[in-house]
C-alpha positions as CSV (number, residue, x, y, z in Angstrom):
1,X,-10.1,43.5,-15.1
2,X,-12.3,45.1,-17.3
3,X,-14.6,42.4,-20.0
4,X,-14.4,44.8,-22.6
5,X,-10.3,45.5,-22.2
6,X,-10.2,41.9,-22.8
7,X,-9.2,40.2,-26.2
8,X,-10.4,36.7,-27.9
9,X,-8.2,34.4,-24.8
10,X,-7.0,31.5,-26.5
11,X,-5.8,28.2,-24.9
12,X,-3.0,25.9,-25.8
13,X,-3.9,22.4,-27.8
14,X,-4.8,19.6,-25.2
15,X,-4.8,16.1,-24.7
16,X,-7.7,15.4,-22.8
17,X,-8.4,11.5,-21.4
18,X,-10.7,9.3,-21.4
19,X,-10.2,7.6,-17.9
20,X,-13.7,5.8,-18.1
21,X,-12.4,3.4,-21.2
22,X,-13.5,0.0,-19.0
23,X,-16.9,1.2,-18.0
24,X,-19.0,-1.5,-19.3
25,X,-22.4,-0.6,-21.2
26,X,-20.5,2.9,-21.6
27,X,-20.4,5.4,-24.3
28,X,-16.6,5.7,-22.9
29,X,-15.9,2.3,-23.8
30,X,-14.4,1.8,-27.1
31,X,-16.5,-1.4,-28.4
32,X,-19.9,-0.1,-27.0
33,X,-19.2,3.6,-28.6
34,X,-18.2,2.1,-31.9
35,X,-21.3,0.1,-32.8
36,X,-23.5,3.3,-32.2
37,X,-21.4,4.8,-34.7
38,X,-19.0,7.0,-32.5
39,X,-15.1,6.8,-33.7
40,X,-14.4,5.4,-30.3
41,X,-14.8,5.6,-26.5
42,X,-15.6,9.4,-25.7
43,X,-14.2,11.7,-23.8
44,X,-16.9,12.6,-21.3
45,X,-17.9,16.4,-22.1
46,X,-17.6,17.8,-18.5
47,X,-14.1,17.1,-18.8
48,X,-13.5,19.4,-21.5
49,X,-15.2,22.3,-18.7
50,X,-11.9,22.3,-17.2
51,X,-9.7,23.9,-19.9
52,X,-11.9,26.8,-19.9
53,X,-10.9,27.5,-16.4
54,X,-7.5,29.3,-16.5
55,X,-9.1,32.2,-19.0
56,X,-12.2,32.3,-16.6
57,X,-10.3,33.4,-14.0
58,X,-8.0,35.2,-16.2
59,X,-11.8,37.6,-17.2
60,X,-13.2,37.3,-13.7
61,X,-10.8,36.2,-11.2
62,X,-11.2,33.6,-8.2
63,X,-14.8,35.4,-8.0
64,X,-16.0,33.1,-10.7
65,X,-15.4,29.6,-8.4
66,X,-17.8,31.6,-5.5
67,X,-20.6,32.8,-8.2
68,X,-19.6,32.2,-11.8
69,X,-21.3,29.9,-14.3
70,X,-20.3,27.7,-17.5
71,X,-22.6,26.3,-19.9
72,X,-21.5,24.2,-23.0
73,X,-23.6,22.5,-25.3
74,X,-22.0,19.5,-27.0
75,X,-21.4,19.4,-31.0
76,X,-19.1,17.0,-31.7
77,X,-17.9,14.0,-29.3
78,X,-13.9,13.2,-28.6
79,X,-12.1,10.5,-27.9
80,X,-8.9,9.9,-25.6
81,X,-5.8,12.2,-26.3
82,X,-7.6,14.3,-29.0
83,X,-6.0,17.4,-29.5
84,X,-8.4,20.3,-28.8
85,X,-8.1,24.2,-27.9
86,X,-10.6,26.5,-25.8
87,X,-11.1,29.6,-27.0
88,X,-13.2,32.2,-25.0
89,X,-14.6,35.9,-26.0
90,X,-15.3,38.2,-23.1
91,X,-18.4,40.2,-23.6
92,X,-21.0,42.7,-22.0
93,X,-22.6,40.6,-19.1
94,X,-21.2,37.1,-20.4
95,X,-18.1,35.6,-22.2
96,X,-19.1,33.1,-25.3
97,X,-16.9,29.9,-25.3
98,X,-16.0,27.8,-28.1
99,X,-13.7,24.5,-28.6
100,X,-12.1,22.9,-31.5
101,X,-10.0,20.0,-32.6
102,X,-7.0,20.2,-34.8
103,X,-9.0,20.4,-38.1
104,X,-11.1,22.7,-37.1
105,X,-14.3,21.2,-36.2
106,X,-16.5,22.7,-33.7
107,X,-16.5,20.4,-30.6
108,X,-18.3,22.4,-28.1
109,X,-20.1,26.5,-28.0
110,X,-21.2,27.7,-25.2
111,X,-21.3,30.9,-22.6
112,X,-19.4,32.2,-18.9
113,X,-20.6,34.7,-16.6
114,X,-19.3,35.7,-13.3
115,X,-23.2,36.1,-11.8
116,X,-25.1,32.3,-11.9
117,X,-28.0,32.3,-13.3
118,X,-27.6,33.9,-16.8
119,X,-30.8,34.1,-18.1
120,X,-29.1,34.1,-21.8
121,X,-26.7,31.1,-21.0
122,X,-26.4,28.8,-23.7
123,X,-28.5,26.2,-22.2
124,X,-31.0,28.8,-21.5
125,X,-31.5,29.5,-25.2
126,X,-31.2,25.9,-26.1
127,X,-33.5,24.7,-23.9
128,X,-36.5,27.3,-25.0
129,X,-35.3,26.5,-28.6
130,X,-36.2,22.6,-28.4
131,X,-39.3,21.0,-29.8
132,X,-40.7,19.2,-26.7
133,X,-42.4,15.9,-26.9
134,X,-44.8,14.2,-24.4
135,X,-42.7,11.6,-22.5
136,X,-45.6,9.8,-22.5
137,X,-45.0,8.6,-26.1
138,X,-41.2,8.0,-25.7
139,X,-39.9,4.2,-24.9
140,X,-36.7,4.7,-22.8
141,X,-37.7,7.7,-20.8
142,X,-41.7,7.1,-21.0
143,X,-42.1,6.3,-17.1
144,X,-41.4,10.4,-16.4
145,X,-42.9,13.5,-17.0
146,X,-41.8,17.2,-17.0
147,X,-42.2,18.4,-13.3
148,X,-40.5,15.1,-11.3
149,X,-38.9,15.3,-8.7
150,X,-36.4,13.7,-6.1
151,X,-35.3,15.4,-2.9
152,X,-32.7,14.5,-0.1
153,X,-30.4,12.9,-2.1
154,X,-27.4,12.6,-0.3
155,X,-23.7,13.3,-2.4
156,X,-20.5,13.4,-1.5
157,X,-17.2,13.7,-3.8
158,X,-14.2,11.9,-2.2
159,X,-10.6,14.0,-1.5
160,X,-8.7,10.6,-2.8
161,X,-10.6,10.6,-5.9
162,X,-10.2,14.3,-6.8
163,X,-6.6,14.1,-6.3
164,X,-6.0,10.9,-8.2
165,X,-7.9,12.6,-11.1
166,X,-6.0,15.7,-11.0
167,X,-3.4,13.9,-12.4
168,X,-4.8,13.5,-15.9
169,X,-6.6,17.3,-15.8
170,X,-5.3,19.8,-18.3
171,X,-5.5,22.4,-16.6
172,X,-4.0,22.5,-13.1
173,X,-4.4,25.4,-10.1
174,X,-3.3,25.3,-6.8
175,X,-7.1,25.4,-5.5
176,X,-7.8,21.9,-6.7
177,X,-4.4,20.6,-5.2
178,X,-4.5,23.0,-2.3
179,X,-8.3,23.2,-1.0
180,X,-9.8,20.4,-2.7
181,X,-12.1,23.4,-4.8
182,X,-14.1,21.1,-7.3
183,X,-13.1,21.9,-10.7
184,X,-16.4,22.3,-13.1
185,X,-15.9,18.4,-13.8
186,X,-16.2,17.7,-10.7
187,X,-19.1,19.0,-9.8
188,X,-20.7,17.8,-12.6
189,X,-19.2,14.1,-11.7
190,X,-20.6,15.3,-7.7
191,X,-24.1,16.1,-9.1
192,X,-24.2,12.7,-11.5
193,X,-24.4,10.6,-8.6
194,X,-28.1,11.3,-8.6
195,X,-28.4,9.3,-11.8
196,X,-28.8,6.3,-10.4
197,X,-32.3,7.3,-8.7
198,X,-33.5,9.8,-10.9
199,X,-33.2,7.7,-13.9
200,X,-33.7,4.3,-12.7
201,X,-36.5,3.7,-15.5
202,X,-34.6,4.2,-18.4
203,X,-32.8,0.6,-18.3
204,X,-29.6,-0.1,-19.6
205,X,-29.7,2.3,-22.8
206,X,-26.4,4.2,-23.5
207,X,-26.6,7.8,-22.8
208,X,-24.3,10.4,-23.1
209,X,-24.2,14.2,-22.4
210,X,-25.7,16.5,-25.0
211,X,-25.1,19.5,-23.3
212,X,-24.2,21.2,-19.5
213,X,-24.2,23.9,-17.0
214,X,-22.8,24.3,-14.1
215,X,-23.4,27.4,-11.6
216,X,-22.2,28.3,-8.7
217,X,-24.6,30.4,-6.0
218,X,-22.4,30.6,-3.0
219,X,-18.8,28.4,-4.0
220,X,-16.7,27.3,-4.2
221,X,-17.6,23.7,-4.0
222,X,-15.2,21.0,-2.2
223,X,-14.3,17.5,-2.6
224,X,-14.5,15.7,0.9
225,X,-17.9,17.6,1.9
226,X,-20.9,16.2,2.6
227,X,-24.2,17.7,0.2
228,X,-27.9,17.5,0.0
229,X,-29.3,17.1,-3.6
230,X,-32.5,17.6,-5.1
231,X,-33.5,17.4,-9.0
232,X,-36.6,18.3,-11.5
233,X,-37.2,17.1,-14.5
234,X,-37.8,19.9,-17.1
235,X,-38.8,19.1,-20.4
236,X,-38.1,15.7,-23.0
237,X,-37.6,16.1,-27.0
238,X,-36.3,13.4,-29.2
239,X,-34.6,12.8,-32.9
240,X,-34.1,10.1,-35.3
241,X,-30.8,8.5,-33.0
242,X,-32.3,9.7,-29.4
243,X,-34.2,10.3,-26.5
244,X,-33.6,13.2,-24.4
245,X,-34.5,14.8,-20.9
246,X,-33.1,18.1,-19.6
247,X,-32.9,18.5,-15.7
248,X,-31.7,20.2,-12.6
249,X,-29.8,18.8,-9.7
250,X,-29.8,21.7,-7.1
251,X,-27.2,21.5,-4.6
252,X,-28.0,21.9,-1.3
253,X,-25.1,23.0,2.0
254,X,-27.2,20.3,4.4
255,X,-25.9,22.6,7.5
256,X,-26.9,25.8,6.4
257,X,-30.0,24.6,4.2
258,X,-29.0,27.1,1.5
259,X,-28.4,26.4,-2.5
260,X,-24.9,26.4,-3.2
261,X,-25.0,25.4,-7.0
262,X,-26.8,24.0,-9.7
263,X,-26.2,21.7,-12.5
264,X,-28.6,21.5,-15.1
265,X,-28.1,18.2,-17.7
266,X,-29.0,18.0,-21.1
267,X,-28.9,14.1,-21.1
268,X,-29.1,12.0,-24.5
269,X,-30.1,8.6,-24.6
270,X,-29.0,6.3,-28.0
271,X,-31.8,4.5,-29.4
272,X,-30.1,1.3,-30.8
273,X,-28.6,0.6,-27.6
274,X,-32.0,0.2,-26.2
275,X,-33.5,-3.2,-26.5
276,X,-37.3,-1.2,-27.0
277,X,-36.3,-0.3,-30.4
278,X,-35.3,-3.5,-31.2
């Protein structure tokens, strides 16, 4: 199907969840979201990936699981069962992407091509866009600096856990149920098991996702497959409330050795939950 015989694709209002609501120290979890000045627990932005999905393939077809891309950056957090609606805009080369709750505010913008990397993505311009600031003189993330990296990290998303999830995903296909095909929250929550070594250093401050971008080089990706990952630190900036790093986690087919997606992490970190700005 043509982009350009394409019309503004709208999706229905939905519900999604907040399945992370016990994780302690969590910006999911109600009491720890609340005193940072969040209306509650939030609904982790990856999730909200998914309900662009059904008018991605609508524009490009089952093509955009093998080499398409999505890149939201965050404006507004949820929390569980808020009403929202994607909206997506095919254009020349990329489709812009926009979601918004039941009065109207802006929760997420963002861009979709069928060809990963778009060199105009909305991270792309984002990224170039942001003041960067030596990490040298941040607290929370002041042990890195742009250029790090961590290789042969080994990830691995389980079939059990995809299909349990799929229960509470608004937007269902027969790839997910059927092939185990990651949806795009899945391989962001595939890729975030790096976090653990990658961002050891920055202690037990609350972060939470400013922005994301998933791409897919040679897809799609599956749930019960073994992956290689490897990740590299880009560039820090800061504001009054955070701390923030953007980075890669480049994933890697361990049999064939070739790239088979990237997702790139926009990652905030809240200054008063951090005990160094005490």
């Amino acid at each position: 199907m043509s982009q350009a015989a394409v019309a503004e694709l709208a999706g229905e209002y939905r519900t999604p969840r907040n399945a992370f609501q016990q994780a302690p120290g969590s910006i999911h979890n109600d009491a720890v979201a609340s005193k940072l000045g969040f209306k509650g627990g939030t609904v982790p932005g990856s999730v909200h990936m998914d309900q662009f999905v059904p008018m991605l393939l609508q524009t490009y077809g089952e093509r955009w699981f093998e080499t398409g891309d999505i890149s939201l950056y965050f404006t507004q957090a949820t929390v569980d069962a808020e009403q929202v609606r994607a909206v997506v805009t095919p254009g020349e080369g990329r489709s812009w992407l926009t979601m918004y709750n039941q009065s109207g505010a802006l929760i997420c913008r963002g861009t979709a091509s069928v060809q990963a990397p778009d060199s105009l993505s909305e991270l792309s311009q984002v990224l170039q866009q942001q003041v960067a600031v030596d990490s040298s003189k941040l607290r929370i993330l002041g042990a890195y600096k742009v250029g790090d990296e961590v290789t042969g990290i080994p990830i691995r998303l389980e079939v059990e856990k995809l299909q349990d999830s799929l229960k509470r995903i608004t937007e269902p296909h027969a790839l997910y149920t059927e092939r185990n095909v990651l949806p795009p929250s899945h391989m962001v929550s595939l890729s975030h098991q790096v976090r653990p070594r990658v961002l050891e250093k920055a202690g037990k401050s609350v972060g939470l996702f400013g922005a994301l971008e998933v791409r897919q080089y040679r897809g799609p990706l599956h749930a019960g497959v073994d992956y290689v990952a490897r990740t590299k630190m880009l560039k820090f900036s800061e504001s009054p409330k955070a701390e923030a790093v953007w980075y890669d986690v480049v994933i890697t087919d361990p049999k064939s050795g070739l790239d088979v997606a990237c997702v790139q992490y926009f990652l905030r970190f809240m200054k008063a939950s951090s005990a160094l700005y005490d």
